[in-house]
N, C-alpha and C positions, 0 to 999 in steps of 0.2 A: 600243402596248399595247392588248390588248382592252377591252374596259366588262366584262369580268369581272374581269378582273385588278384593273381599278381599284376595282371594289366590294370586292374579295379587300382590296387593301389597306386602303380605308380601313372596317374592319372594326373591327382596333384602336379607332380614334377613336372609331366608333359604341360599343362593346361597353363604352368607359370611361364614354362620356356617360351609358349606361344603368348603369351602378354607379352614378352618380353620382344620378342620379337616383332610385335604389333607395333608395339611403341616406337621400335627401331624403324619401320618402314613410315611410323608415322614424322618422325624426326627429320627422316632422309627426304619424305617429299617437303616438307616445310621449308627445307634447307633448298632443295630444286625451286622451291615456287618463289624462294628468296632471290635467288641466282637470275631467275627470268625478270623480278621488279627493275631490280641492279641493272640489268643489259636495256632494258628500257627508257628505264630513266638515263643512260649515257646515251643513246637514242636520241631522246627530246632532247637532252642538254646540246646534242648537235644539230639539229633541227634550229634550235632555239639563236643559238649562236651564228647558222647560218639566216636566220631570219633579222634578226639584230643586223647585221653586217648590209646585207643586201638594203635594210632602212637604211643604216647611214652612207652607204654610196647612193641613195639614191635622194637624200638632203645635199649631202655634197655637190653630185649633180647641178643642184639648184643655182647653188654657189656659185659655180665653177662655169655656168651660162651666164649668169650676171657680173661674170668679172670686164668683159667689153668696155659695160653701160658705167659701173662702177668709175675705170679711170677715164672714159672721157667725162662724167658728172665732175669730178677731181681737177679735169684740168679745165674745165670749162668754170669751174668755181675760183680755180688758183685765175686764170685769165683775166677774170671781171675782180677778184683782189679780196676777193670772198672769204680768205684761210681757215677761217674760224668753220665755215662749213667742208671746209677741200678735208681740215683734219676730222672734224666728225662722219664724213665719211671714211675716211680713212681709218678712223680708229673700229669702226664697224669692218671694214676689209680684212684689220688685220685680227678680230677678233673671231671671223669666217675662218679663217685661215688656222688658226691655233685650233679650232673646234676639229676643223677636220684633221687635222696632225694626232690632236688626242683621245679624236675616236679609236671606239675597240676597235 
């Protein structure tokens, strides 16, 4: 048998290995391109969280200006014998209050 034939033959065996190998490189980028979504997505999840956060300091904010106006509205209601109004705002101060304790 010539050294051609013999390469002829074993042609087969090479041509499989190299499937087989195709496959493998095809696996290992899918497995890379999975790696980069992963690192992205924990990316935006911190983006996200720093965007979340920065809203609610900046409702807090809001709160945290109008607490002044709040107790003098309070005592200027308890003064005049108002109670009924001094606790409705009250109960709105202290419902401000729990909101921003139990933001993220």
């Amino acid at each position: 048998m010539s050294e051609i034939e013999k390469d002829f033959q074993a042609l087969p065996g090479l041509l499989s290995n190299l499937e087989g190998k195709k496959y493998f490189l095809f696996c290992l980028s899918f497995f890379i391109d999975a790696l980069h979504l992963v690192h992205s997505m924990l990316d935006l999840k911190t983006v996200t969280t720093r965007h979340s956060q920065l809203a609610t300091a900046q409702e807090n904010l809001k709160h945290l200006i109008l607490v002044p106006k709040t107790v003098k509205e309070m005592e200027h209601f308890i003064s005049e014998g108002r109670l009924l109004e001094a606790h409705k705002v009250n109960i709105f101060f202290v419902s401000v209050e729990l909101t921003m304790l139990l933001a993220p």
